[in-house]
N, C-alpha and C positions, 0 to 999 in steps of 0.2 A: 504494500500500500504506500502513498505518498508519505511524505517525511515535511513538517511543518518545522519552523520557531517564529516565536510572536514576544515582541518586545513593545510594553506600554510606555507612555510617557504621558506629562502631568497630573490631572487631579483623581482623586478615589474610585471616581467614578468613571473613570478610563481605564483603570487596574481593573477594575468592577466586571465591564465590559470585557479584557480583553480575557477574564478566568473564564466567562461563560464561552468566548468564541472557543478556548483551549478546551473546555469542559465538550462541547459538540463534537468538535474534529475529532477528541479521542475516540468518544462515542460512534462514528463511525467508520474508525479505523484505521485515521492515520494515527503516526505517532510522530512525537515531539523529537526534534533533530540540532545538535548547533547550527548555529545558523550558515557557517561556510558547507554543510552539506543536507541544509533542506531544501528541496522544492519548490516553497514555498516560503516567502519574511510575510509574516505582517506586523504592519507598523502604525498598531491603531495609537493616534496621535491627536497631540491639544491645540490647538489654532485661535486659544483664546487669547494670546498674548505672542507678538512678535518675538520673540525671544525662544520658545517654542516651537514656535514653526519654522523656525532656520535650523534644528536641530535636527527635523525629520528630512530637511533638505539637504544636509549633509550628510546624514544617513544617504539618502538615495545616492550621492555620488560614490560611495564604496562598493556599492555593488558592478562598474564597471566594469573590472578584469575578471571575475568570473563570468559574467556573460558573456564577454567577448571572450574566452574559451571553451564553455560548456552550454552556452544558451540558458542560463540557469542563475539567480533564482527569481523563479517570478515572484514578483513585490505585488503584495496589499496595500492598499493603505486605507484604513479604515478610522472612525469617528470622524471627532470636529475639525480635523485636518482634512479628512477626506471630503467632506459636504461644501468647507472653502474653498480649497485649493488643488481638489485630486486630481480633477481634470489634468488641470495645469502640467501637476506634476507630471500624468500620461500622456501627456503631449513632447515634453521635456526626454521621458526617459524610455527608453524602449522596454525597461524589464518591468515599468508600470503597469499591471496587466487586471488587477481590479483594486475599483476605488467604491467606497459603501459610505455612507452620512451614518450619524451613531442613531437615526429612529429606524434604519435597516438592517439592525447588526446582525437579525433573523436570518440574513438573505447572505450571509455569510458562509457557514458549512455547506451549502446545498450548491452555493455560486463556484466556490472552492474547489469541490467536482468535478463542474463543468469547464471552468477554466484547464482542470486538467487530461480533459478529453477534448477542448478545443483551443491546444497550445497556440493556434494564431490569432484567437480571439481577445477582447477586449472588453471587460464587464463592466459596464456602472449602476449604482444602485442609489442613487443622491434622492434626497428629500425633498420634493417638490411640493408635498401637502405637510406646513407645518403643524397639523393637528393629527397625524396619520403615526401608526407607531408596528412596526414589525420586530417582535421581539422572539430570543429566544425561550425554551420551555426550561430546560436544563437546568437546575438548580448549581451554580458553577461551585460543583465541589473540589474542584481541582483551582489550589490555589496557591501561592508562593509561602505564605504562613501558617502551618497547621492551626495557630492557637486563637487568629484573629480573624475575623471576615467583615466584607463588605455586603451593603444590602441596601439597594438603589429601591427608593418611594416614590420618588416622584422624579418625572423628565421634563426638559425644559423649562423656560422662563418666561414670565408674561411683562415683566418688570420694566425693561428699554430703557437703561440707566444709559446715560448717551455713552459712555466709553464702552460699552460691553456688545460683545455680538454674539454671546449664547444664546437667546432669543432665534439667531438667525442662521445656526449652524446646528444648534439641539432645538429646534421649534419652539412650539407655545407649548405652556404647562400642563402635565397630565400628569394626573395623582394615578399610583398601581392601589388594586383592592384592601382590601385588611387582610382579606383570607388571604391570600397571596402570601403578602408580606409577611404573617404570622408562620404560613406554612416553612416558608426560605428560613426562616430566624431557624425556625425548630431543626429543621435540616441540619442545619452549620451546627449545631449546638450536641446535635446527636451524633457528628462527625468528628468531635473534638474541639470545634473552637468555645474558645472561652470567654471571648471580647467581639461583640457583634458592633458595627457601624450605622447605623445607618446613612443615608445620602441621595445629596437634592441638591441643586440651587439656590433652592429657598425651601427648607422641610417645615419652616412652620405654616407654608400653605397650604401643606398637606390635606386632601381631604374637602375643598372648599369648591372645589367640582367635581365632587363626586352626590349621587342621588340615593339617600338623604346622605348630606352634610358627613362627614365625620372627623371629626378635627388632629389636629396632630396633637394635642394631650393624650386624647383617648387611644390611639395608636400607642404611646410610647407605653400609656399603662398596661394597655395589652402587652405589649415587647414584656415589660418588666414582670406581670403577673403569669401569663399563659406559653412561655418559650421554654422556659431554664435557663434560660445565661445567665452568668455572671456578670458580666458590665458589657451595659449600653453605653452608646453612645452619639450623638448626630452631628453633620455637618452638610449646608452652612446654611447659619440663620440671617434672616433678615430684619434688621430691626422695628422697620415696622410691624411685622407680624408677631411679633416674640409679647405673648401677651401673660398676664400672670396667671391663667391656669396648667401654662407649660412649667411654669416657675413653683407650681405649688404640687402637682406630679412628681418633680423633677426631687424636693424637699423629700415629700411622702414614702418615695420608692430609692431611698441608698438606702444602701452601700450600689442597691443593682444598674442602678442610672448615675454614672459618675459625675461629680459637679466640673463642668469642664463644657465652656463654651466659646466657639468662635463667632465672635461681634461682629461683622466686619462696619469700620465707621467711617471708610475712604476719607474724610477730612473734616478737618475741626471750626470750620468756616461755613457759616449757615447759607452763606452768598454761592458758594461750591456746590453745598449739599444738593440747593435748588440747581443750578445748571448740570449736577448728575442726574438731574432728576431722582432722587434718594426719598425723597417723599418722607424725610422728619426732620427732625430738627437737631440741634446738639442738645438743648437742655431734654427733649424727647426721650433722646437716647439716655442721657445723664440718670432719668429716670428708671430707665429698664434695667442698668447699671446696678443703682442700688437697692431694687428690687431683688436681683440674682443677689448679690452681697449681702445683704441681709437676710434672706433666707439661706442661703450658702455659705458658709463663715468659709470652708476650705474653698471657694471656687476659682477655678485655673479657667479666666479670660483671655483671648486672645484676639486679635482684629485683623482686620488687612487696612492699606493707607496706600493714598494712590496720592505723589506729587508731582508737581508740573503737567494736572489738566489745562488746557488748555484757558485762558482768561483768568487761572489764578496769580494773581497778585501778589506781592510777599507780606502783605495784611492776612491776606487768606493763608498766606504759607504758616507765617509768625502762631497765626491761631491753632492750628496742627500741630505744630512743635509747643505750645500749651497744653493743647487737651491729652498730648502723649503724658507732660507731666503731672495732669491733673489724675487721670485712671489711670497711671501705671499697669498697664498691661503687662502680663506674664512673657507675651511672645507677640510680636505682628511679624505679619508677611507684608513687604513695603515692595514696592514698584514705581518707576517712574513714568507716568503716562506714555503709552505707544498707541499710535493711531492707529484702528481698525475700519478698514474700507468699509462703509455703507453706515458707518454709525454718526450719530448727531455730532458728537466731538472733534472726529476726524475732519469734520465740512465746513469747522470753524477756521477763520482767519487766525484769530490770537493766540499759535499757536506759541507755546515756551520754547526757546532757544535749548537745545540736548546739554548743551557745558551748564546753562540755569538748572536742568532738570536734576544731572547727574549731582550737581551741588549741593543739592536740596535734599537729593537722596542719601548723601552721606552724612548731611547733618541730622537726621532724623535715624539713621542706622546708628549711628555712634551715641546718639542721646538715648534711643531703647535699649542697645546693648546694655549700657551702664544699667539703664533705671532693670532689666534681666536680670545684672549681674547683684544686685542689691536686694529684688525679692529673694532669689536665691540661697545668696549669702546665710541670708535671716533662717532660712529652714533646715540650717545646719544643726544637729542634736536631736531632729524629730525624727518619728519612726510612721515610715508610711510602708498598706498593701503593694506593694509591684507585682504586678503581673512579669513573669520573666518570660517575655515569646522570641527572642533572639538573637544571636552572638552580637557581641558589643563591635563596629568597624576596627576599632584602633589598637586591636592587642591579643593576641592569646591569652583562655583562662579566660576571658572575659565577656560577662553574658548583661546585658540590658533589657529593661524595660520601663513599665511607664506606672505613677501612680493615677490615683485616682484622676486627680486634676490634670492628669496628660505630660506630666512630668517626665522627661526622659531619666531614667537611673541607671548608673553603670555598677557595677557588683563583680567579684569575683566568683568564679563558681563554673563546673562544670558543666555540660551536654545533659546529662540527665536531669537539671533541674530545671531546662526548658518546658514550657505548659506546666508551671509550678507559681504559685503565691507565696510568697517570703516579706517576714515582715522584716523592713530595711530599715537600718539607721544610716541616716542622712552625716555623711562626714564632711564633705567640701560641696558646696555651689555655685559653679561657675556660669558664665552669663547664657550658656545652651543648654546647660545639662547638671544633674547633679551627680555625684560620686556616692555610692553607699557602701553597707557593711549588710551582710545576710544575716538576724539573729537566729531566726526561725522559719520553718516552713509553716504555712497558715491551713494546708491541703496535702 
């Protein structure tokens, strides 16, 4: 049978995507190959941010010397790269030989096939109805980490914050069932993993087009009461939606729903907000803020920050590098504005000069670092649950994991205390990660 490798890049929910595409092809018979000698790459890819999609395009230039000796390997490229830019790319490169949009991922293993019985042919499967969704059945049990899984809710985005083109690459919003969801949870949970994800867009819209109504509280308390997992967990919220029945769920149900949320507040400038179209406010959010924190004394916040949008100002910038020090966030993901073709921002004139942007971006990296390196610090002496689900990058003997609040922890310890809970003392925290000691196993 055919010989596949499939390599994901950016968010959860392209990892997500590409276990189920793996989970199919095994199912009917191929098997998984490095990739100098499969058949077949696919390259299901992010196209939500420039930076991204020049990664999958230098991907595509390596495959030249083997095709031009063996005719071989034919490339996929599949999701939000593929529904932007795949054409393009099969136009570009000759071993481009199918490109799928992420609402076609269904059309994947069966297309795979065919492409292999019509080596001259050319597949495409892009998204033309963005309300339309061909999905796989497969519950993708075949996944890179035994002890963790991902579990996609909801597809798409209704939101058209002018920087973003997921709206236009992953469609309009569509919430999956409860029973669904419920069933995939129990799945993962009766295969071993221990830490379920869920993942959306926006998951707290969950449910708001569905007939009757069901909201994303009552979802999570389902996750937490009717699956068996150990810890939940979601991303990403939107802070308009994030309303305090998620917030009083969220209290109700630990240790099972870990306090650990990502905000994202792109900027601290209400003048900004409106021209993302973000639809709140900063004191709005300030609000949702201390809601979490007060009902969550451990919660582990984290945001995303986008500078040098287009028409910000260094009023509007000044106010960002404020509200980073007002919430002290555990973690943001920071970005410097990149224009994406077809979106509101992109069409603007006032665009930021790159040496302004790149400026901007290191003064607000360097300001969280520190304010990192200081929550940290502080949580040196405490003893937190870690989940230990996989070898630590930087060392032999060395195993990590995360606490409740998403906390990376690095520990000493063997292979066999992988898919294990140990209660950790916290001995150094530095501004990414903290250091522990193993007292105990919890399990």
């Amino acid at each position: 049978m055919y010989r596949f490798a499939l390599k994901a890049y950016g968010c959860q929910m392209n990892v997500y995507d590409g276990d189920k595409m793996k989970t199919a092809l095994l199912a009917r018979g191929w098997t998984e190959a490095p990739e100098d000698e499969a058949d077949v790459v696919i390259l299901n890819g992010c196209s939500i941010r420039d930076k991204s999609e020049q990664k999958v395009w230098s991907e595509l230039g390596r495959f030249a010397p083997r095709w031009g000796r063996e005719g071989r390997p034919f490339v996929a490229v599949t999701g939000c790269i593929g529904q932007n830019v795949g054409a393009a790319m099969a136009s570009r490169f000759p071993w481009v030989r199918f490109v799928s949009g992420p609402r076609h991922i269904g059309a994947v293993p069966e297309g795979l096939d065919l492409l292999m019985g019509c080596p001259g042919e050319k597949f495409f499967h892009l998204d033309d109805d963005p309300s339309a969704f061909f999905d796989i059945s497969e519950v993708p049990l075949t996944r890179a980490n035994p002890w963790k899984a991902f579990v996609t809710i909801t597809h798409g985005c209704d939101n058209f914050c002018s920087y973003c083109i997921v709206p236009y690459v992953r469609g309009r919003f569509v919430s999956r069932s409860p029973g669904a969801i419920l069933e995939e949870v129990r799945a993962f949970v009766q295969d071993g993993a221990r830490e379920i994800t869920l993942l959306g867009q926006n998951v707290n819209s969950y449910g708001k087009d569905l007939s009757p109504s069901f909201p994303f509280s009552a979802l999570l308390r389902e996750c937490a009461v009717k699956t068996g997992a150990d810890r939940l967990r979601f991303v990403t919220s939107h802070p308009q939606d994030f309303t305090p029945d998620i917030v009083e769920v969220m209290k109700e149900h630990q240790p099972v729903i870990c306090p650990s949320v990502n905000l994202p507040i792109q900027s601290g400038s209400d003048r900004m907000l409106a021209l993302m179209n973000r639809k709140y406010t900063l004191s709005q959010y300030r609000s949702t803020v201390e809601l979490l924190r007060s009902a969550l004394p451990d919660l582990g916040l984290t945001s995303d920050l986008i500078v040098g949008h287009p028409g910000e100002t260094e009023e509007d910038f000044a106010r960002s590098v404020d509200m980073l020090r007002e919430f002290r966030f555990d973690l943001v993901h920071t970005a410097a504005y990149s224009p994406r073709k077809g979106t509101a921002a992109a069409e603007r004139e006032d665009q930021i000069p790159p040496a302004v942007k790149m400026e901007r971006l290191r003064i607000v990296n360097t300001l969280q670092s520190a304010i990192a390196g200081e929550i940290n610090a502080s949580l040196e002496g405490r003893t937190f649950p870690v989940l230990l689900d996989d070898r630590a990058p930087r060392g032999e003997g060395l195993l990590q994991g995360r606490t409740p609040s998403d906390k990376v922890v690095i520990v000493e310890g063997g292979e066999d205390l992988l898919g294990r809970t140990a209660s950790v003392e916290i001995t150094r925290g530095d501004n990414w990660c903290l250091t522990g000691k193993i007292l105990f196993l919890l399990d």
